[in-house]
Structures are given as structure tokens and as C-alpha cells.
N, C-alpha and C positions, 0 to 999 in steps of 0.2 A: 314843215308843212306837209300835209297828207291830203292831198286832191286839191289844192289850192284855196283849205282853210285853214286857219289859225287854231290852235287849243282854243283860243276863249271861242272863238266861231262854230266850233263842233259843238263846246256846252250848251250855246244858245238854239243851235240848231237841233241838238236832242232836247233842249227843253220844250222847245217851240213844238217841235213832234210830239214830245208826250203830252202836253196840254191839249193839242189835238186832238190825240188820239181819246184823252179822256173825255174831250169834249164831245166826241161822235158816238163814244159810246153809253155815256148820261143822254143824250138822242136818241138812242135807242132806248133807252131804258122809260124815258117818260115817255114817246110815242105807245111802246107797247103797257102801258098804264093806262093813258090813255085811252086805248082801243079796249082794252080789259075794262075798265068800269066806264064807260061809255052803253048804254039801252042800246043803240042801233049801230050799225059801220056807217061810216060815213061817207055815200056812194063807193064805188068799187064792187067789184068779187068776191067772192071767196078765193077763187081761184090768185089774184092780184094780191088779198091779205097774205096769200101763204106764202106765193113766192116775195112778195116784201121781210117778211117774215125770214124768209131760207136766208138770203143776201141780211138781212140783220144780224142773224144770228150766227154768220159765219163771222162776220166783224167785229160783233162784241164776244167773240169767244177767240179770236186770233188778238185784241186788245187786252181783254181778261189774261188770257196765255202771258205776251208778253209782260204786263204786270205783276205775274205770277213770281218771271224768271227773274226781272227786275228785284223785287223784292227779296227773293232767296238769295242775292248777295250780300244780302242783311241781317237775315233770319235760316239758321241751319235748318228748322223744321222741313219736313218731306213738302212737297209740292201741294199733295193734298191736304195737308194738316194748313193749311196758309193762304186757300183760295179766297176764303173769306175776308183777311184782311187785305188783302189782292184787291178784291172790291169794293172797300172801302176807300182803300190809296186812289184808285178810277174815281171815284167819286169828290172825295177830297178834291183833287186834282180837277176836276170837273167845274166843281166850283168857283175854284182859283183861276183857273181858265176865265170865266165868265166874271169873276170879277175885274180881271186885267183887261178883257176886252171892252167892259163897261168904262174905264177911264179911272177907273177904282184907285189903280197903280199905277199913276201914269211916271212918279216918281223914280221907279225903279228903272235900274238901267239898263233893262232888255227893251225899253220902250224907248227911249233916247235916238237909237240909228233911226234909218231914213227907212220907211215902209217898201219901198223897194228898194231893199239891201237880198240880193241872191247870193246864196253858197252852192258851190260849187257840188 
């Protein structure tokens, strides 16, 4: 054991994390669609859109990043040859997220334990 999980616990635990992370950053990505084809801002700043904006865009590009690396352990392609399917996997993944969170999958057995189950 390595920090007081299990291998199957670390898998659930990096899944868990990457469906997250894709999930926060399909959030970003429809928010700022959103506010793109959107006629007016919807109360706020400019000054509030930007820095919402900065803090976005720091998250869906340290997500995008790691996605990146993720995937190059499967694809030799250079980094940049491979961002775009990078963002597709986010997205995929995004999905998937939100269908497991819907009840979609309740089947599957990352859904089974007890919602407050903590690793370490």
C-alpha cells in the first residue's frame, strides 16, 4: 500500500479525479460559449469577466496540459501534434462524467462504495 490505498483505490481515485477535472473544464468551456453568443453580459464587469476569465483559463489549460501528458503515453506524437485530441478525451470524458453523475451508470462499480468513502 502507498499512503494507505489499495491499487484498486488509487485507480478509482485517479478516475474520480479525471472525470472531475474534465468536468470543470467542459464548465469552462460552455460558460465561455455562453457569454460569447450571449447580446449582453449578464450583470457584472468587464473588469469581473476578465479576471473570471484569467482563473478559467488558467484551469482549463493546466486540465488541457495534463490531458495532453496523459494521452502521450499512448500516442508518440510530439505534444503539439496531439492537443487537439487532448480535447476531445476532456470532452469525452466530460460527458461520461455527467452521465455517471446523472444515475446513467449507476451499475458500474465505481458507484457501489459508500459516498463517503476518503482516500488517503
Amino acid at each position: 500500500m502507498h499512503g494507505g490505498a489499495t491499487g484498486t483505490q488509487q485507480l478509482l481515485l485517479a478516475e474520480t479525479l479525471g472525470l472531475a477535472m474534465a468536468r470543470r473544464a467542459s464548465d469552462i468551456l460552455e460558460r465561455h460559449r455562453a457569454t460569447l453568443t450571449s447580446d449582453s453580459a449578464a450583470g457584472g464587469t468587464a473588469a469581473d469577466d476578465d479576471d473570471q476569465f484569467a482563473v478559467d483559463n488558467a484551469i482549463f489549460s493546466a486540465v488541457l496540459d495534463a490531458a495532453n501528458e496523459c494521452l502521450g503515453r499512448f500516442d508518440s506524437r510530439p505534444a503539439d501534434d496531439r492537443w487537439c485530441d487532448a480535447l476531445l478525451q476532456v470532452i469525452h470524458l466530460a460527458q461520461l462524467a455527467r452521465l455517471s453523475a446523472g444515475g446513467l451508470l449507476r451499475g458500474s462499480p465505481r458507484r457501489r462504495g459508500s459516498r463517503g468513502t476518503r482516500f488517503p
